[in-house]
C-alpha positions as CSV (number, residue, x, y, z in Angstrom):
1,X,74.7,-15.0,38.7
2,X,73.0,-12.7,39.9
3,X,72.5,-10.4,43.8
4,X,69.6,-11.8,46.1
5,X,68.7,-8.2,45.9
6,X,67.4,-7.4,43.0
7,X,67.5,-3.9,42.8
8,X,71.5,-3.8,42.9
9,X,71.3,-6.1,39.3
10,X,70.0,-2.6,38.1
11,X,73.5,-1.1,38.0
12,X,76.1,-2.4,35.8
13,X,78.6,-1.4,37.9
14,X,77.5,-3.6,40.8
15,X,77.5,-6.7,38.2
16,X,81.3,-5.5,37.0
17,X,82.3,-5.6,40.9
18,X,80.5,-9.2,41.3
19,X,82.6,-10.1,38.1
20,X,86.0,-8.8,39.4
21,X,85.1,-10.2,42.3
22,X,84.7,-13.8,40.9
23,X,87.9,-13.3,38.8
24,X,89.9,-12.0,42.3
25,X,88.1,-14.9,44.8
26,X,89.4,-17.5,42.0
27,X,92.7,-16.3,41.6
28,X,93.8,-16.9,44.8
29,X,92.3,-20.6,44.5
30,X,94.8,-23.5,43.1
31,X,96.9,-20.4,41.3
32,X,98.8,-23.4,39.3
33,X,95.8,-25.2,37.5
34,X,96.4,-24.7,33.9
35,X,94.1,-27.2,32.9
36,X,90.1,-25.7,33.3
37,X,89.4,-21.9,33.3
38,X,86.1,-20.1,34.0
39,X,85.1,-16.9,32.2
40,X,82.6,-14.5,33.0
41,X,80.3,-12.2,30.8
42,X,78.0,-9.5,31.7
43,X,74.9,-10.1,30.0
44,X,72.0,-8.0,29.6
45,X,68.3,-8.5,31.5
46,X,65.1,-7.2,32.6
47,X,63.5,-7.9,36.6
48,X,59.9,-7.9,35.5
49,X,59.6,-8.8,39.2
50,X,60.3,-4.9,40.2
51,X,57.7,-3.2,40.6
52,X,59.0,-0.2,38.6
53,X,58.2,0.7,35.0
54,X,59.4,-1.8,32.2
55,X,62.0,0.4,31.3
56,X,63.7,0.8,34.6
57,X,63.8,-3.0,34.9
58,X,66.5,-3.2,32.3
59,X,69.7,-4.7,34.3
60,X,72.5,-6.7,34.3
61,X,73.5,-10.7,35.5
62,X,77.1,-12.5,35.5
63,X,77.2,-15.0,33.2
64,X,79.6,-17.7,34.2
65,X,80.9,-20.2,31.4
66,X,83.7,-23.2,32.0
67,X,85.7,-25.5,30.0
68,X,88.4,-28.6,31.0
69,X,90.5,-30.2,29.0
70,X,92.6,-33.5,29.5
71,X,94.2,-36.3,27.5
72,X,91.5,-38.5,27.6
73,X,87.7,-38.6,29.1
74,X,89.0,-39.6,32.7
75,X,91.5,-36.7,33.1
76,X,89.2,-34.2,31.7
77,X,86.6,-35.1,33.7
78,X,88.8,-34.9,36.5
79,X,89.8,-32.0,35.8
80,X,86.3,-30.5,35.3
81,X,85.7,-31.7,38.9
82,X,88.8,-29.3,40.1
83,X,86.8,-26.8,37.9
84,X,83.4,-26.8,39.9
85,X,85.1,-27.2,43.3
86,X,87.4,-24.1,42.5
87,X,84.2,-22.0,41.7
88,X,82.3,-23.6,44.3
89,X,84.6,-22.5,46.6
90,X,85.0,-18.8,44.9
91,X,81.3,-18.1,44.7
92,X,80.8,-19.2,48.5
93,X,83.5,-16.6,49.2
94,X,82.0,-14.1,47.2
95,X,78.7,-14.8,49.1
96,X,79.5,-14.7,52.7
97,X,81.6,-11.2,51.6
98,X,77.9,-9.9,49.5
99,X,75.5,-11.3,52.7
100,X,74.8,-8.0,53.4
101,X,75.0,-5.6,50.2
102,X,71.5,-3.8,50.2
């Protein structure tokens, strides 16, 4: 995960905000699942797209990892479902809130 502007993906601190921001924008979503979770790591990367020198496009992305669990296929899978709709919902959030971050 990553900003449409590029340039902010330069600042670690901008990916740590994007990151507490998934964290705080799930939180508030179905507080009482217990079942799924979704956990975030800010991974190292380089915009060779920036016209800047190869050094100054080293940068930062949100990764964004999820598990389910159930007592058998149907509830996990179920339960992965509540997964993806709950960060569906979170990163839409987080979009409309980021639209215009420049």
């Amino acid at each position: 995960m990553l900003y449409r502007s590029l340039p902010l993906n330069l600042s670690r601190h901008r990916v740590e905000m994007l990151e507490r921001a998934v964290h705080g924008a799930l939180a508030g979503i179905d507080a009482g699942f217990q079942w799924g979770v979704v956990a975030t790591s800010v991974m190292r990367t380089r915009y060779i797209t920036l016209p800047v020198t190869e050094k100054e496009q080293a940068g930062y992305q949100l990764m964004l990892s999820f598990w389910a669990w159930g007592d058998n296929e149907a509830e996990t899978m179920a339960n992965l479902d509540r997964v993806l709709k709950n960060l569906r919902e979170a990163l839409l959030k987080i979009s409309r809130e980021t639209e215009n971050i420049s």
